[in-house]
DODRENSE-981511 format. One record per residue (C-alpha): x, y, z. Coordinates in steps of 0.1 Angstrom, whole numbers. Example, Ala and Ser with C-alpha at 12.3 -4.5 7.8 and 13.67 -1.06 7.14 Angstrom:
<pts>
<xx->123; yy->-45; zz->78>
<xx->137; yy->-11; zz->71>
</pts>
This chain:
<pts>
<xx->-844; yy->187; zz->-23>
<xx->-834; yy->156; zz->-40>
<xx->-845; yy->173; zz->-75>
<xx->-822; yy->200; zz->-66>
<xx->-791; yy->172; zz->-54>
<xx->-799; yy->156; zz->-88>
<xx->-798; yy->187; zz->-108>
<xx->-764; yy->192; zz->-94>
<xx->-747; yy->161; zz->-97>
<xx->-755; yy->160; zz->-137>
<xx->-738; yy->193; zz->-137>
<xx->-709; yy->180; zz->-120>
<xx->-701; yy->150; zz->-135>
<xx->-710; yy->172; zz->-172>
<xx->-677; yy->188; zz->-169>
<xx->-658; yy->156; zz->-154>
<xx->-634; yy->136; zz->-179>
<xx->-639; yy->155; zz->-213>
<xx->-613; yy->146; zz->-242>
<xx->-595; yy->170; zz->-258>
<xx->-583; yy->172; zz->-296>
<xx->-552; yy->170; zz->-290>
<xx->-554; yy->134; zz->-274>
<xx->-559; yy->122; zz->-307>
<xx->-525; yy->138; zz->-325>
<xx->-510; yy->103; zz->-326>
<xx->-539; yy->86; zz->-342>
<xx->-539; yy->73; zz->-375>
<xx->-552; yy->77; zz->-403>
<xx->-547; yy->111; zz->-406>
<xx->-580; yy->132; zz->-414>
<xx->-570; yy->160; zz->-441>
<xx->-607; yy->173; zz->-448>
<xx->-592; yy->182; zz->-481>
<xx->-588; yy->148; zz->-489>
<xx->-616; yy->131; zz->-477>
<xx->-643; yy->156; zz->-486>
<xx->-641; yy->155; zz->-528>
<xx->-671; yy->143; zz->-547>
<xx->-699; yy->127; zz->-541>
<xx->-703; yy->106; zz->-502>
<xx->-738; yy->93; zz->-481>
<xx->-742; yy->91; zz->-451>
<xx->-766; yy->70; zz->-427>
<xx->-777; yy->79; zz->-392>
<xx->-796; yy->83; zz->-361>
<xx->-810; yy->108; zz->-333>
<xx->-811; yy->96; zz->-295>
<xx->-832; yy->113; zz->-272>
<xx->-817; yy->123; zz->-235>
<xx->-822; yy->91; zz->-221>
<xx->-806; yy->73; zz->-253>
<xx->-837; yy->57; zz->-276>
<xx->-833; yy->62; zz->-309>
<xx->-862; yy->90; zz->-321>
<xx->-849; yy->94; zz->-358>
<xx->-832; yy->81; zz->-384>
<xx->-819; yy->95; zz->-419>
<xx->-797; yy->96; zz->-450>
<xx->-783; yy->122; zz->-464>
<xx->-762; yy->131; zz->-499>
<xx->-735; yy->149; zz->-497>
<xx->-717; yy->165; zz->-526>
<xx->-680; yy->182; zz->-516>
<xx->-656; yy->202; zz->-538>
<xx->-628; yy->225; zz->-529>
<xx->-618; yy->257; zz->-547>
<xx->-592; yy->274; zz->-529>
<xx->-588; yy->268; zz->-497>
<xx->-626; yy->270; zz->-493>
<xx->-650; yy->235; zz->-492>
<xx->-688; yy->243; zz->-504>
<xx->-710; yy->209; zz->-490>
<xx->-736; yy->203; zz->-501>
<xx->-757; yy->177; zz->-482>
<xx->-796; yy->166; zz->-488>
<xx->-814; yy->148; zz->-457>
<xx->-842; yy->121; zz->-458>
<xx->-857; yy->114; zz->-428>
<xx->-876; yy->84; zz->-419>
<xx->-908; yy->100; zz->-412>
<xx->-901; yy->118; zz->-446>
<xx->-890; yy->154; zz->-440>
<xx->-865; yy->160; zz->-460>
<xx->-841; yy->188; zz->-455>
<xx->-811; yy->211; zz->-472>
<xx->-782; yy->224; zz->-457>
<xx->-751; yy->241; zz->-478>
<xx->-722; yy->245; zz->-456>
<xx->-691; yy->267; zz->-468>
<xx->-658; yy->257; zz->-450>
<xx->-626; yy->276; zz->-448>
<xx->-592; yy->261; zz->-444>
<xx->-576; yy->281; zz->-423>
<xx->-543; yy->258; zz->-419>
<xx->-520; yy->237; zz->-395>
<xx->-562; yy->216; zz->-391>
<xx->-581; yy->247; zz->-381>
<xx->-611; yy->250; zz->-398>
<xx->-643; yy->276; zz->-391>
<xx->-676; yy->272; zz->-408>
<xx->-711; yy->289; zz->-416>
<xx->-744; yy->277; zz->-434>
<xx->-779; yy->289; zz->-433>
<xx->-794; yy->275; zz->-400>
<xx->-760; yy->280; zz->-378>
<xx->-756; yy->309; zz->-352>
<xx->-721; yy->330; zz->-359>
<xx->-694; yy->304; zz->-369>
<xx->-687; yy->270; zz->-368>
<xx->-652; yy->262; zz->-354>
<xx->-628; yy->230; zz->-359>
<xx->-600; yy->214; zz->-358>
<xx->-585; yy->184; zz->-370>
<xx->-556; yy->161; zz->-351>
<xx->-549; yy->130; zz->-360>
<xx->-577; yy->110; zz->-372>
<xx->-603; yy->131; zz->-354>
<xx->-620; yy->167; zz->-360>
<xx->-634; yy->188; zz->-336>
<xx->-666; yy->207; zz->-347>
<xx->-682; yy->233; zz->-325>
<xx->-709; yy->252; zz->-335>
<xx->-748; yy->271; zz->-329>
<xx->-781; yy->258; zz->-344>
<xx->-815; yy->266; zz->-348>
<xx->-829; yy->228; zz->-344>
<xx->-865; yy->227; zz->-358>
<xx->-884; yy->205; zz->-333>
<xx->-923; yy->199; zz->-336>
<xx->-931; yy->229; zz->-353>
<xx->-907; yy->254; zz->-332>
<xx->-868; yy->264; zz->-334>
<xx->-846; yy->261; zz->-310>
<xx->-809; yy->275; zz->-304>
<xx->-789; yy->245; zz->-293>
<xx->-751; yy->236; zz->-294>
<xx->-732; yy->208; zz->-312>
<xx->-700; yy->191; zz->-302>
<xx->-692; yy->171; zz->-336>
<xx->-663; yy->147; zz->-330>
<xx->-655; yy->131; zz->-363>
<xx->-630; yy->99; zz->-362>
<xx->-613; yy->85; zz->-396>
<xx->-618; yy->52; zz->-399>
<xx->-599; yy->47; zz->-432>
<xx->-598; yy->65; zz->-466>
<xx->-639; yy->58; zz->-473>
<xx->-656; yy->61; zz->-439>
<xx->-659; yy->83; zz->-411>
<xx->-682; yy->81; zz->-378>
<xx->-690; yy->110; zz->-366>
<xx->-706; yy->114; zz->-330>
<xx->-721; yy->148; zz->-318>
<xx->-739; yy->158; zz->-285>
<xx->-771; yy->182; zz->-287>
<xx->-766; yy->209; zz->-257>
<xx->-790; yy->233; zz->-242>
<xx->-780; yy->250; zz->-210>
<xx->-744; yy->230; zz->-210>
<xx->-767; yy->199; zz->-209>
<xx->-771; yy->171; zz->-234>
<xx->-804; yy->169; zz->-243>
<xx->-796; yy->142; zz->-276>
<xx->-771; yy->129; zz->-297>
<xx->-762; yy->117; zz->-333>
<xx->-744; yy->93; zz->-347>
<xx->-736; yy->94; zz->-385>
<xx->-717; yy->66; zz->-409>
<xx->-702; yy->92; zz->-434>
<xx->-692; yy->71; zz->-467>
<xx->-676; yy->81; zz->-497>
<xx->-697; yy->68; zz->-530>
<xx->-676; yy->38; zz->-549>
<xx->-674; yy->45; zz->-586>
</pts>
């Protein structure tokens, strides 16, 4: 019985205060991924299990160009316990800060939007864990810091409950 209480208090309180984007459409600096994806960026960051100790961390390059209104990204992860792997998103622009995604490991179609300084990213994965893949959910939420940095924060779902998270230092390289 108190498994079953437990069970449905996390489901409760899962849906209780969540932020939406357009809390953020007073907040500067403006994020314009246009302008902040071009070139060459690194980022740094970690992977916290459900009960919030940190189980991974990584770097990744990232190279970004625009042609169109379409971004290609290109991003290369190292991981500390040396996997290294490749993901090639294509973006489109779709306008007034909507944005919808896809690369090779996502389900369907990423979705976004930007307000503010922030970006909403929603999207489908097949997570590679110990051998096995697993569809899980992301909730990105990106914040501009200023014109070289952003921190981007992202829940790991599986049945509408967060199971990890990540938190990733995105950086644009200094020439």
């Amino acid at each position: 019985m108190r498994l079953l209480m437990a069970l449905f208090l996390v489901l409760m309180m899962s849906g209780c205060g969540s932020v939406d984007i357009q809390d953020y459409r007073d907040t500067q600096p403006r994020l314009v991924l246009e302008e902040f994806f071009q070139g060459d960026l690194t980022a740094s960051g970690v992977v916290q299990d459900f009960s919030g100790r940190v189980v991974r961390k990584f770097n990744v390059s990232m190279k970004a160009s625009w042609r169109d209104n379409q971004l290609t990204l290109d991003e290369d992860f190292i991981y500390d316990d040396g996997e290294i792997q490749k993901r090639v998103w294509v973006i489109d622009s779709l306008g007034e800060g909507k944005y919808r995604g896809r690369a090779g490991d996502i389900l369907g179609e990423a979705q976004g939007q930007a307000v503010g300084s922030a970006l909403r990213w929603q999207y489908e994965m097949l997570l590679p864990v110990d051998g096995s893949e697993y569809a899980v959910s992301f909730d990105d939420w990106m914040f501009l810091v200023d014109g070289h940095t952003i921190i981007n924060r992202s829940d790991i779902n599986k049945f509408g409950i967060t199971v990890a998270q990540v938190t990733l230092v995105i950086q644009k390289t200094q020439h």
